[in-house]
C-alpha positions in Angstrom: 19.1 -8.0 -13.8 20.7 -4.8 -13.1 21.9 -4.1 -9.6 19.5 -1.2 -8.1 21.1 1.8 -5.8 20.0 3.1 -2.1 21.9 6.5 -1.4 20.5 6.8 2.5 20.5 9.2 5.1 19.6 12.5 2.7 18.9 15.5 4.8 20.0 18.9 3.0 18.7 20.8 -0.5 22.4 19.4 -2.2 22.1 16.2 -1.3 19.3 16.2 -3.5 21.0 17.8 -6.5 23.5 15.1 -6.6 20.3 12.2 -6.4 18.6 13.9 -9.1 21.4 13.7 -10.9 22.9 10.3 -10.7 19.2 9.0 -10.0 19.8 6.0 -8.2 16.6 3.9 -7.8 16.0 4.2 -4.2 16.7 7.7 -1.9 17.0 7.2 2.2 14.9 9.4 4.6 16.1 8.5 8.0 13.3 9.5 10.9 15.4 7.3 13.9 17.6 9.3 16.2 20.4 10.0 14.0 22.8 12.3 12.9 21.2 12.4 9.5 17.4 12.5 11.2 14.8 14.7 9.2 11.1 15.7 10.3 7.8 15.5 8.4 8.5 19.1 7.4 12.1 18.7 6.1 11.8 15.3 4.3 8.5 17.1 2.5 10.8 19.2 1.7 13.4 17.3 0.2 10.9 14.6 -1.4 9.4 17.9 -3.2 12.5 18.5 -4.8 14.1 15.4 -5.5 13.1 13.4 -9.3 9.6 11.7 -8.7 11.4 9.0 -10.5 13.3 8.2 -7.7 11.9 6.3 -4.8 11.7 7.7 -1.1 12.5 5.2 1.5 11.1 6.0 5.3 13.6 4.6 8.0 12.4 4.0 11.1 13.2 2.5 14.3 10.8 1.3 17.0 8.3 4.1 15.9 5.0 3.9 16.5 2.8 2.6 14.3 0.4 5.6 14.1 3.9 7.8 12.7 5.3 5.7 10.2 1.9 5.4 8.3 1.1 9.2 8.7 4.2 9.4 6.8 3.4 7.0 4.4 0.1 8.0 3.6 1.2 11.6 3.4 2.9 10.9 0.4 6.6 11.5 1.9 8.0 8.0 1.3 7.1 5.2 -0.9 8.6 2.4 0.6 9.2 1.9 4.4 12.5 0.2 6.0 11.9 -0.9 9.9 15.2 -1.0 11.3 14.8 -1.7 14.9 13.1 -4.9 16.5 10.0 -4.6 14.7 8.1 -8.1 15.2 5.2 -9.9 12.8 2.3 -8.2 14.7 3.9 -5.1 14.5 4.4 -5.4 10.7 0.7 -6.5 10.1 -0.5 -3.4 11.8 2.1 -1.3 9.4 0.5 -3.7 6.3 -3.6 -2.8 7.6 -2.4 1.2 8.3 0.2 2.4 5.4 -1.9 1.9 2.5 0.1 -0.7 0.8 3.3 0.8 0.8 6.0 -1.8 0.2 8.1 -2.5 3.4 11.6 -3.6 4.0 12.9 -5.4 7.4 16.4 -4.5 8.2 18.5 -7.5 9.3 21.3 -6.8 11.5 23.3 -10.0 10.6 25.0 -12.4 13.4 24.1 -15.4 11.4 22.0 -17.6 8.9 19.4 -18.0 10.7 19.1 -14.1 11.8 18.2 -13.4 7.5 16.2 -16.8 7.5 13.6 -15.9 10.4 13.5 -12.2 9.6 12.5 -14.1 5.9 9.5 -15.9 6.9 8.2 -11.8 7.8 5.2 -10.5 6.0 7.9 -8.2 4.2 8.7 -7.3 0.5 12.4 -6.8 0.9 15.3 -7.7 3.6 18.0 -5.2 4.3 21.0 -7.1 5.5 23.1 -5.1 7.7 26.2 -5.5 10.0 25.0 -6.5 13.5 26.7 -3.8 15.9 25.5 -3.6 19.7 23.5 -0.5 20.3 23.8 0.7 16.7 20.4 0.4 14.5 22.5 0.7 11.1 24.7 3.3 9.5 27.8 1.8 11.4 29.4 1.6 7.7 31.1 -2.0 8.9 30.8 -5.0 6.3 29.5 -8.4 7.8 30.8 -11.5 6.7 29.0 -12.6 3.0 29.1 -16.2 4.1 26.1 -15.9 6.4 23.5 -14.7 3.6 21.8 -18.1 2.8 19.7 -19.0 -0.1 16.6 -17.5 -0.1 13.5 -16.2 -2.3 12.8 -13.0 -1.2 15.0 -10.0 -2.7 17.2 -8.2 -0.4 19.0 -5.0 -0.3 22.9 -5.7 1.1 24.7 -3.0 3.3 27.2 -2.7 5.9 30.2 -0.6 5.0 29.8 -1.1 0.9 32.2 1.7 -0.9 32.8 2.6 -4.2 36.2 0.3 -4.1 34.1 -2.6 -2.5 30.7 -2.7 -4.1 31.7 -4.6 -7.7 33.3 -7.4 -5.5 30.1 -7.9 -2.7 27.8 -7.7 -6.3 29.3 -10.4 -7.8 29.8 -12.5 -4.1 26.1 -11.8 -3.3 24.0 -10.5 -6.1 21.5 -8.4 -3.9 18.3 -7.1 -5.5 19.7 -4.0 -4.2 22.6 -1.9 -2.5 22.7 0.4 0.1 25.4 2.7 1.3 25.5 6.0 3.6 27.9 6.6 5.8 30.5 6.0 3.0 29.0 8.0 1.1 30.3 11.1 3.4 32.9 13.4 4.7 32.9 14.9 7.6 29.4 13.8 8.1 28.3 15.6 5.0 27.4 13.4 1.7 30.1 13.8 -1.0 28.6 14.4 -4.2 31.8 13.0 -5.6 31.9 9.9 -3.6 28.2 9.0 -4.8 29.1 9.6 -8.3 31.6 7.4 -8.5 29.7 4.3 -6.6 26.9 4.8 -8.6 29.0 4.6 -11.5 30.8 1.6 -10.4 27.2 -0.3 -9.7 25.9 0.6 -13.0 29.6 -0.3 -14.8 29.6 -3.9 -13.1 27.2 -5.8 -15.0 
């Protein structure tokens, strides 16, 4: 099966134009504190112009539950990645409120048995990401590949994946999915250059 793509962390009316043109499966909203935050108004925005073929992901971190499924519901997103400490309770309420929009739980990876518990969560899809200390993702480090375990549910693999390193983590790990964003910039600005050429490299490996 074919490798999907996650460009995240889209905030301006270009970064669009490059998504709508390389059309990767899966396109990042980021609502945490971030450098690439949006609002409700600008991610409307954005989701309004960007290829309806293209999935909007929601990323959120410790928000409250009301938020994240106002968003959903509004038609912003279509899938919805909790990044922060999100527990099982917290996830059932997101399950009974957001109208059945698929969720992902972000994994920031320390060991096997982080991506094994966060596994047993009433979630569609793990995110593994690199555990950094204060940092809720978008660190654009790699984790060591040797912690992912077996395991049933799909996952989306990040942490620091570039157009020179993706072919090589596919072929180590073979994620449902990868996701990449800080890479995926200069100067703090996405390169539509850059995200040509990883999605090319994805799409070339299989």
């Amino acid at each position: 099966m074919m490798t999907k793509i996650k460009i995240c962390g889209l905030r301006r009316l270009k970064d669009i134009e490059i998504i709508n043109e390389v059309k990767p499966e899966f396109a990042g909203f980021v609502f945490a504190r971030s450098p690439r935050q949006v609002d409700e108004k600008l991610s409307f925005q954005l989701r309004e112009k960007m290829d309806p073929a293209v999935k909007a992901v929601g990323v959120f971190v410790n928000e409250p539950v009301w938020r994240v499924a106002a968003i959903g519901r509004a038609g912003i997103i279509q899938m919805i990645q909790l990044h922060g400490d999100e527990d099982a309770s917290y996830i059932e309420e997101i399950r009974m409120k957001a109208a059945g929009i698929p969720i992902i739980k972000a994994v920031r990876v320390r060991s096997a048995d982080d991506i094994l518990k966060a596994a047993e969560l009433d979630v569609d899809y793990l995110l593994l990401d690199t555990f950094v200390k204060g940092v809720y993702g978008g660190s654009g480090i790699s984790f060591d590949k040797k912690f992912i375990p077996e395991m049933n549910k799909p996952y989306f693999l990040a942490g620091g994946l570039t157009e020179e390193n993706v072919k090589e983590n596919i072929r180590i790990c073979h994620p449902f999915a990868v996701d990449t964003s800080s890479a995926m910039e200069t100067d703090g600005i996405k390169d539509a250059d850059k995200i040509r050429k990883f999605v090319e490299r994805v799409r070339n490996n299989e």
